[in-house]
C-alpha positions as CSV (number, residue, x, y, z in Angstrom):
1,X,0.0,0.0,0.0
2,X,1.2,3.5,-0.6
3,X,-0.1,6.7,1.3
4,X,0.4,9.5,-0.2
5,X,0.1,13.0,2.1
6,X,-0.4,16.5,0.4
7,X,0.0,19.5,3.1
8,X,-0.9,22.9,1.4
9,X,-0.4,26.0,4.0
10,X,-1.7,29.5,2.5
11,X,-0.4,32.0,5.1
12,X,-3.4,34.0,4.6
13,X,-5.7,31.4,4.9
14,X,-6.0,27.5,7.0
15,X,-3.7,24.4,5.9
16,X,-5.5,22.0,3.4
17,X,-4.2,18.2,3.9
18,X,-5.0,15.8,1.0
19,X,-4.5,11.9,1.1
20,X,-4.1,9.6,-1.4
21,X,-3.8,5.7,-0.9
22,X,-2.4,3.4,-3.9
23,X,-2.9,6.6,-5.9
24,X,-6.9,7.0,-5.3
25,X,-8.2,10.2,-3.4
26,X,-9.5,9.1,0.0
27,X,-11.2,11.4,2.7
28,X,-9.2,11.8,5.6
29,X,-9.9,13.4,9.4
30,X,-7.1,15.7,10.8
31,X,-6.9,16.2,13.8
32,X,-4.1,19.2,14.6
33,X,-2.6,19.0,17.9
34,X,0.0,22.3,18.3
35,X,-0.5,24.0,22.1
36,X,2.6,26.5,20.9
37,X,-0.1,28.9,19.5
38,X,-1.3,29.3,23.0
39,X,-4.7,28.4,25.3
40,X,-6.1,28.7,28.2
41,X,-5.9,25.6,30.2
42,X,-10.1,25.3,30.7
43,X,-10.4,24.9,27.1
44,X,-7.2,22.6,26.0
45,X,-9.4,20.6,28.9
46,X,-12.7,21.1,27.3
47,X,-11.1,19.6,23.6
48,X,-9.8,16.6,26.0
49,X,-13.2,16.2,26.8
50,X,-14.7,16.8,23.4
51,X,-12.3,14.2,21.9
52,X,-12.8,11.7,24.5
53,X,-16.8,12.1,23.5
54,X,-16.0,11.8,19.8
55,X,-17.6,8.7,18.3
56,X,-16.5,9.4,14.5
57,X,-13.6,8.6,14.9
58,X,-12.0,4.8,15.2
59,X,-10.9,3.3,18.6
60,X,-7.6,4.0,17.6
61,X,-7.1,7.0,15.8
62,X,-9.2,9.0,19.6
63,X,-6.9,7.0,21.7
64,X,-3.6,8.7,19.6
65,X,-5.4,11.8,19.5
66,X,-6.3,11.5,23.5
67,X,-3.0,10.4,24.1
68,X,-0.9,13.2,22.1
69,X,-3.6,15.9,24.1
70,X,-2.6,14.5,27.3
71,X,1.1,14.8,26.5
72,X,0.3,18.4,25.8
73,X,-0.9,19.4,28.0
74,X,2.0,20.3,30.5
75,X,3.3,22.8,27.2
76,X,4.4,26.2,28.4
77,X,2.2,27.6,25.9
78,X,-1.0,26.6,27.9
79,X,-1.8,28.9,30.5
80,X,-3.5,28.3,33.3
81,X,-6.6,30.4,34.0
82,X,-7.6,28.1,37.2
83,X,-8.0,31.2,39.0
84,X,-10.6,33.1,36.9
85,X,-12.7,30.3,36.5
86,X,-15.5,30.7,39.3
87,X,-16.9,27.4,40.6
């Protein structure tokens, strides 16, 4: 099998990701995973939860998707707004 991945980035626009298997045009589900353009910590939790609830996608693809969150999660990039959140 060949996979075949086309990433188009227009800087004045969003990224466009393409996928081709054996040479035939598939759909594809990205799922983009970059805490370096900075959150708050209440919703980097909230898209924890929001994948964890996701039942498009397979087993395995929200498990990777969970587990690359998780690992995330401590990024310098998140900040933590614990203390404007009222309970």
């Amino acid at each position: 099998m060949k996979v075949e991945v086309l990433h188009y980035r227009d800087p004045d626009s969003s990224c466009d990701i393409t996928v081709w298997i054996d040479g035939k045009l598939v759909d594809c589900t990205v799922e983009d995973i970059d805490p370096g353009r900075g959150y708050m910590m209440s919703d980097w939790e909230e898209r924890i939860r929001d994948n964890r609830e996701n039942t498009t996608y397979s087993e395995p693809f929200r498990q990777a998707v969970d587990e690359a969150l998780e690992a995330a999660s401590g990024s310098k990039y998140i900040e933590d707004d614990s203390e404007y959140i009222e309970d």
